[in-house]
KOLDRENFI-261143 format. One record per residue (C-alpha): x, y, z; residue number from 1. Coordinates in steps of 0.05 Angstrom, whole numbers. Layout:
KOLDRENFI-261143
REC,x,y,z,lumse
REC,X,Y,Z,NUM
...
END
This chain:
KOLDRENFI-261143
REC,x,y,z,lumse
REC,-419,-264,1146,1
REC,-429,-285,1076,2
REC,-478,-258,1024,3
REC,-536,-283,986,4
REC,-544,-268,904,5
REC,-589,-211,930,6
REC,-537,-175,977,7
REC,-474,-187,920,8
REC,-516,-154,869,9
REC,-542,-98,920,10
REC,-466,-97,945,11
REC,-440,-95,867,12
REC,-484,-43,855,13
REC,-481,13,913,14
REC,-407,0,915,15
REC,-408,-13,984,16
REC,-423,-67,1040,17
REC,-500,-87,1045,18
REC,-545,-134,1080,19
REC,-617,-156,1081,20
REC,-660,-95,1107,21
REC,-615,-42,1086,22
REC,-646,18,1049,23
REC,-618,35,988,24
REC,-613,83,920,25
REC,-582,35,870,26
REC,-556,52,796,27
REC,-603,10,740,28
REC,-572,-22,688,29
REC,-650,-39,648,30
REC,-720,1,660,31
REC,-778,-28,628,32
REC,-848,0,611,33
REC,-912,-35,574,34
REC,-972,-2,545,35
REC,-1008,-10,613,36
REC,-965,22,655,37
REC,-914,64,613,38
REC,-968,111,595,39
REC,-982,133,675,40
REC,-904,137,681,41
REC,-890,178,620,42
REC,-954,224,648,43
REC,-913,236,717,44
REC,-849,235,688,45
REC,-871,301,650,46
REC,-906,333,717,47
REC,-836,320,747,48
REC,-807,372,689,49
REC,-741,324,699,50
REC,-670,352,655,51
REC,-649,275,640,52
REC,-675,213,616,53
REC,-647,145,615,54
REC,-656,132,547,55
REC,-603,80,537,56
REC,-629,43,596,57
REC,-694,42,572,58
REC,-740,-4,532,59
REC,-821,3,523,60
REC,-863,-60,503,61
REC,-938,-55,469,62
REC,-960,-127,491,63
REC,-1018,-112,532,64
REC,-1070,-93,479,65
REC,-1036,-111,416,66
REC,-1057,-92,371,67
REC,-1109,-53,395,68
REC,-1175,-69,404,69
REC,-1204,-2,409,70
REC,-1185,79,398,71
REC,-1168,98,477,72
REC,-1114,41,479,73
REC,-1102,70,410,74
REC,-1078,148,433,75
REC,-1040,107,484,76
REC,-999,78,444,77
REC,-996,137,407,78
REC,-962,166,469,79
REC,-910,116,476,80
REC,-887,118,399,81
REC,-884,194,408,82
REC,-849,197,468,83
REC,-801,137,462,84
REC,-781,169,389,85
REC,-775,241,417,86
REC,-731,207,475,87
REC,-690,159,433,88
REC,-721,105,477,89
REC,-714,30,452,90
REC,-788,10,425,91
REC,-816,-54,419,92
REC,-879,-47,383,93
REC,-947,-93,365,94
REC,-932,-157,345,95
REC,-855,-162,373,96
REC,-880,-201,436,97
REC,-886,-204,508,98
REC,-838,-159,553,99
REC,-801,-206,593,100
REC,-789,-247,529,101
REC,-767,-194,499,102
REC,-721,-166,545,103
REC,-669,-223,549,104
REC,-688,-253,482,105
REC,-656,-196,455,106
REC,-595,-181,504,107
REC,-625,-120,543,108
REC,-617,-173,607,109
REC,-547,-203,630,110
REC,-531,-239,706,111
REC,-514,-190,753,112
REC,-555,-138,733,113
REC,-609,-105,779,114
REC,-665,-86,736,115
REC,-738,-67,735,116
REC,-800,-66,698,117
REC,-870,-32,706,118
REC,-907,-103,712,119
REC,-909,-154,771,120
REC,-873,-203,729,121
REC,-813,-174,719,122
REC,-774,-223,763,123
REC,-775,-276,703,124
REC,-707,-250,689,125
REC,-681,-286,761,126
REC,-679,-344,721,127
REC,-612,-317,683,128
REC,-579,-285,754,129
REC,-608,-219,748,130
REC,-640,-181,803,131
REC,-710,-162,772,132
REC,-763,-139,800,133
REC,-832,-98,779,134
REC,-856,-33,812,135
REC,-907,21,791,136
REC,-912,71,736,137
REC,-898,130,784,138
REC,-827,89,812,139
REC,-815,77,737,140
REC,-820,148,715,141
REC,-771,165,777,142
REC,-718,115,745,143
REC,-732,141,671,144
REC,-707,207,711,145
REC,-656,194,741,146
REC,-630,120,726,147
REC,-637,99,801,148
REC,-683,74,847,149
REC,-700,56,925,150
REC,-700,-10,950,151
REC,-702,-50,1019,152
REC,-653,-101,1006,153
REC,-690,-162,1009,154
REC,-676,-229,1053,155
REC,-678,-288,1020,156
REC,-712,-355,1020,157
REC,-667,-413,992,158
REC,-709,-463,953,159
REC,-668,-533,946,160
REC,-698,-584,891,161
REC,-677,-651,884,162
REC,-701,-705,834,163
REC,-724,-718,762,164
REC,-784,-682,748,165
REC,-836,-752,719,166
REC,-858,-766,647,167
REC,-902,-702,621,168
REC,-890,-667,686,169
REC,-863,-596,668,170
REC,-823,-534,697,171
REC,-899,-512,702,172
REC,-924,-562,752,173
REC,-861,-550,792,174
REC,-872,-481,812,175
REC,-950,-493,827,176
REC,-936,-544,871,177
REC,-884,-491,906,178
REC,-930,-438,902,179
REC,-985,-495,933,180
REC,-938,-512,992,181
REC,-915,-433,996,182
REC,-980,-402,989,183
REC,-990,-334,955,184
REC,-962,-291,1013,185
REC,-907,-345,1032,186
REC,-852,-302,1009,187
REC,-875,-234,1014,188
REC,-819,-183,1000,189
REC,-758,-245,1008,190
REC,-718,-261,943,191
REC,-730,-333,924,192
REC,-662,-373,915,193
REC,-675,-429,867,194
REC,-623,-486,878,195
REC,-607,-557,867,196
REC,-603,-617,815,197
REC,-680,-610,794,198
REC,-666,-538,766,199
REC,-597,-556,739,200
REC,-640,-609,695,201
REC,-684,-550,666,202
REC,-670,-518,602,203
REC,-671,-444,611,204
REC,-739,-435,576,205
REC,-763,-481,634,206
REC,-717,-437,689,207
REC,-755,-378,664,208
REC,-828,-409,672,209
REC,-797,-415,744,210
REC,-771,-348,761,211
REC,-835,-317,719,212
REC,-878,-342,786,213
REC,-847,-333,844,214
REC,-886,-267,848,215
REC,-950,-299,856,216
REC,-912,-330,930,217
REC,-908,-256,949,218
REC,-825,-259,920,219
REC,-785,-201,895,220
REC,-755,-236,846,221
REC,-738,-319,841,222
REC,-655,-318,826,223
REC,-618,-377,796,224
REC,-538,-392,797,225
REC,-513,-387,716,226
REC,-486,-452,693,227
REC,-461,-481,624,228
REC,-534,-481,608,229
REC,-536,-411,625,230
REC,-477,-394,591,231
REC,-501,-428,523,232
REC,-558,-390,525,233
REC,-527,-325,544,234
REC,-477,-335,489,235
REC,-536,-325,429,236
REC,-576,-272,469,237
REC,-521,-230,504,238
REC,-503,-162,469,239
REC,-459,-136,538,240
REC,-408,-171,593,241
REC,-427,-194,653,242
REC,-405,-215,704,243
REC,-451,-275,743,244
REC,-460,-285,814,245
REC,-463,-338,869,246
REC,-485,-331,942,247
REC,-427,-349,990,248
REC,-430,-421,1022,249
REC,-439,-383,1088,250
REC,-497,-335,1072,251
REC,-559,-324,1120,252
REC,-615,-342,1091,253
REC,-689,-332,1127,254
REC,-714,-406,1107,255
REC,-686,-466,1065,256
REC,-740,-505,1040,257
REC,-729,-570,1008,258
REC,-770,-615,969,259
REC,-756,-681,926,260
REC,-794,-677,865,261
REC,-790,-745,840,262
REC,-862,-763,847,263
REC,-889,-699,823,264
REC,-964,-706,789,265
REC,-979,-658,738,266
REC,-1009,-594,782,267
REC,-1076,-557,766,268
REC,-1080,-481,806,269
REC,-1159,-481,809,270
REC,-1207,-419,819,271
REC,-1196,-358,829,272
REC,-1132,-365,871,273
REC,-1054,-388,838,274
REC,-1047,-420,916,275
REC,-1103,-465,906,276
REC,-1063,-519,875,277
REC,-1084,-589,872,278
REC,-1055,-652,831,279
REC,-1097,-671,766,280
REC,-1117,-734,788,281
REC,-1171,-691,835,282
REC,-1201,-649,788,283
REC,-1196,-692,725,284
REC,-1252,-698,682,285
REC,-1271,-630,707,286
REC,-1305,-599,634,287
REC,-1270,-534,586,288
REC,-1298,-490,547,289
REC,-1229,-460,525,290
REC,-1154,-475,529,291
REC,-1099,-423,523,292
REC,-1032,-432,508,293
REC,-980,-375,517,294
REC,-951,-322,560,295
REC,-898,-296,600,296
REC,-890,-356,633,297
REC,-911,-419,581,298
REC,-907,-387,506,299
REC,-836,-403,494,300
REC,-811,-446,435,301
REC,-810,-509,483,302
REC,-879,-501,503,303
REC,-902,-494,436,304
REC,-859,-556,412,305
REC,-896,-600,475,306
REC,-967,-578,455,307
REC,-947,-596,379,308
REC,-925,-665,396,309
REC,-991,-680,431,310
REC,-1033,-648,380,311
REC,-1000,-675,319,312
REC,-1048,-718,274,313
REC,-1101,-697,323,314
REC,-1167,-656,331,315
REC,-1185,-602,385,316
REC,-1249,-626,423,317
REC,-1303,-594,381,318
REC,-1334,-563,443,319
REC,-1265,-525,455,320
REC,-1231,-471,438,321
REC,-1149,-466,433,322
REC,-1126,-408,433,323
REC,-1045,-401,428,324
REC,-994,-337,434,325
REC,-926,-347,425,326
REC,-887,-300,465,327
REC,-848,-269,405,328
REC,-844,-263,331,329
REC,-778,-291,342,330
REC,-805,-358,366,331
REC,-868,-348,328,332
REC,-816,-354,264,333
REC,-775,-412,298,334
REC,-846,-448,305,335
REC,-869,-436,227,336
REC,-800,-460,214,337
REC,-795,-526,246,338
REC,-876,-536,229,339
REC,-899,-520,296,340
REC,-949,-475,280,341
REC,-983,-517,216,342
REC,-987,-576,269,343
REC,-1024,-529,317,344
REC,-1069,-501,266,345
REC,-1082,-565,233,346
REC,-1118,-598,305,347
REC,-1158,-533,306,348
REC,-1117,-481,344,349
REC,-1133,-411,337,350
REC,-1064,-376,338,351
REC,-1058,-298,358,352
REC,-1013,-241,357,353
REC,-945,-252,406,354
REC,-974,-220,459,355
REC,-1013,-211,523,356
REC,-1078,-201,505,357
REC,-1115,-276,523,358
REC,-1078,-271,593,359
REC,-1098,-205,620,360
REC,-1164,-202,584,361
REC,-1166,-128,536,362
REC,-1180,-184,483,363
REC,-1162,-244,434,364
REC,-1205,-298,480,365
REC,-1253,-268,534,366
REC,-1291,-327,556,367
REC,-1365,-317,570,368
REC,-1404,-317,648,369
REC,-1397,-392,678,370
REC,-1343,-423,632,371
REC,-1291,-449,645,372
REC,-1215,-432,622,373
REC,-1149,-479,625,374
REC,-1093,-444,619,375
REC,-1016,-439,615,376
REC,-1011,-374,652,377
REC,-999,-347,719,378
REC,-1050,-318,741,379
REC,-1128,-343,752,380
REC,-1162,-286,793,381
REC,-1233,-269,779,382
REC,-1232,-228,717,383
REC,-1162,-247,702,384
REC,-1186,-257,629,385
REC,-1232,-209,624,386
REC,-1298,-235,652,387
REC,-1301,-245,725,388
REC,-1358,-293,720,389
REC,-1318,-344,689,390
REC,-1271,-398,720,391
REC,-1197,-396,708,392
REC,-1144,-463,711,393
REC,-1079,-459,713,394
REC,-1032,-516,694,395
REC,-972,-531,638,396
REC,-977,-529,558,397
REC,-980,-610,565,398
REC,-1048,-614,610,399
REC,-1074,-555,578,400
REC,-1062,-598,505,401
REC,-1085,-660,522,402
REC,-1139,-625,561,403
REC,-1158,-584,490,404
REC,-1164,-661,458,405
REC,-1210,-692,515,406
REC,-1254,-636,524,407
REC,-1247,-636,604,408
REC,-1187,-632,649,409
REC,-1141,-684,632,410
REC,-1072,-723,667,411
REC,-1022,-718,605,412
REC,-985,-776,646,413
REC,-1038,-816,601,414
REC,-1021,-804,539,415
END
């Protein structure tokens, strides 16, 4: 029987046969903490009085609350530095970005690999054939220990996408319409496979908004094949050999689901659920109080080049606030450079620190009770951003730009 991405890398990895449902302790080849979690793991990592440390395997990432907004977050921080500089551990500190930019923005990531990372989005690194997953702070201070971890193999959905996504229809609309059609528990504990001539189409910034969300359909991790694309990109970012992987044309898979995306409207995930997905043209004209820009999943250089072209010679909706993160100081630079960011600040954009902060709410944008939020990023639970009295949108850096300029929801089609 032949073998999905999931069982080659499993397989690759254990050095023997494996299948879906198998339980195994697998070698790590990247562990990632961020200044939510890594504090917790360093904490139990000490109880556990361990004689190694992964160091070389190892990265930390202040993104959460940076830079910080008050003096407990502070002595946390404090904590990493110490420890990641006692430890020789790889630190990434206020200001560098968002972790799962970071991580294969600057080579730590490669196909093949099987990583993880102390934050549910870990699996954005799918998108270049790695196995990536997130699990908690006390499994991450386990791998810090020992440079392995458990798993349950996972089985694995295949996702087949034909067609050319429409005129200012994104990456970002694609996976909330999957994640609409999947539902939030869809794909709970299954790798995703993502397939076919929609995602060849996609540059890898767009594969990565992609892979970033399969998480919020219940997924392990949402894997891609590497193709010249891939290997383009790998060939800046890279700093080790890999070696990429494809699932055998006879491997069992649990569903193949296949949609043609040809007529795809722009998608809006409305309150307070990432499932409840509905096209623009149903909640358009639906009034904002603020618009964020940014992310994990929609802060990359090609989001911030789509908002600019919308915005340029343009004002922000007086009665809204933009709000916009790159994900790195690498693209942050790459924006100044090619005049991004003076666009953006010259329509009336408030631009922020590369980091998390607007997303998970410790700062940098908490909207007040009752208003209302449109947003490029993946999640829109109550309190998401800080405030669980106010109403979160989710959709891509072209509605949420065109959305800024109208002061309501808004179908960028119509531009």
């Amino acid at each position: 029987m032949g073998k999905t991405i999931t069982e080659k890398i499993f397989s690759n990895h254990c050095q023997r046969d494996v299948k879906a449902g198998d339980l195994v302790i697998a070698p790590l080849d990247f562990i990632m903490g961020q200044d939510g979690t890594a504090p917790l793991a360093i904490k139990s990592y000490s109880d556990m009085k361990p004689q190694y440390i992964a160091s070389s395997k190892i990265a930390f990432v202040i993104d959460h609350s940076a830079p910080s907004p008050n003096e407990g977050v502070s002595a946390l921080h404090k904590l990493m530095r110490d420890f990641a500089k006692k430890n020789k551990i790889q630190l990434y500190d206020i200001g560098e970005g968002v972790c799962h930019q970071l991580l294969p923005e600057k080579g730590h990531v490669v196909p093949g690999d099987l990583v993880i990372g102390a934050d549910s989005h870990t699996c954005t690194y799918g998108a270049i054939n790695a196995f990536s997953t997130g699990v908690g702070s006390t499994d991450l201070a386990v791998a810090m220990a020992s440079g392995k971890l458990w798993f349950k193999v996972p089985e694995t959905i295949k996702i087949e996408l034909s067609g050319n996504l429409p005129y200012n229809v994104f990456a970002k609309d694609l996976i909330l319409y999957l994640i609409g059609k999947i539902k939030a528990d869809g794909a709970t504990y299954n790798a995703i496979e993502f397939t076919g001539d929609t995602i060849s189409s996609l540059s890898i910034d767009n594969r990565f908004t992609i892979s970033n969300m399969a998480i919020e359909m219940g997924a392990k991790t949402g894997l891609m094949e590497v193709d010249e694309k891939t290997e383009k990109w790998l060939a800046k970012h890279a700093k080790k050999p890999y070696q990429s992987v494809k699932p055998d044309p006879d491997a069992k898979y649990k569903d193949i689901k296949k949609y043609d995306v040809s007529d795809l409207s722009p998608q809006v995930a409305c309150p307070h659920t990432v499932d409840n997905v509905k096209p623009v043209e149903e909640v358009e004209g639906t009034e904002i109080n603020q618009c964020f820009i940014g992310t994990c999943t929609n802060g990359r250089l090609t989001d911030l080049r789509v908002a600019a072209n919308i915005l340029a010679g343009k004002k922000v909706h007086p009665e809204v606030r933009l709000i916009i993160a790159p994900a790195s100081r690498q693209i942050y630079l790459k924006a100044m450079e090619e005049g991004i960011i003076q666009t953006l600040v010259k329509a009336g954009a408030s631009i922020v620190t590369p980091g998390c902060g607007p997303c998970v709410g410790t700062h940098n944008g908490i909207p007040a009770d009752g208003e209302k939020v449109l947003s490029t990023a993946n999640r829109n639970f109550k309190g998401r951003m800080g405030n669980n009295k106010a109403f979160i949108y989710l959709a891509s850096p072209a509605t949420v730009a065109f959305s800024a300029l109208k002061g309501a929801i808004a179908d960028p089609r119509k531009i």
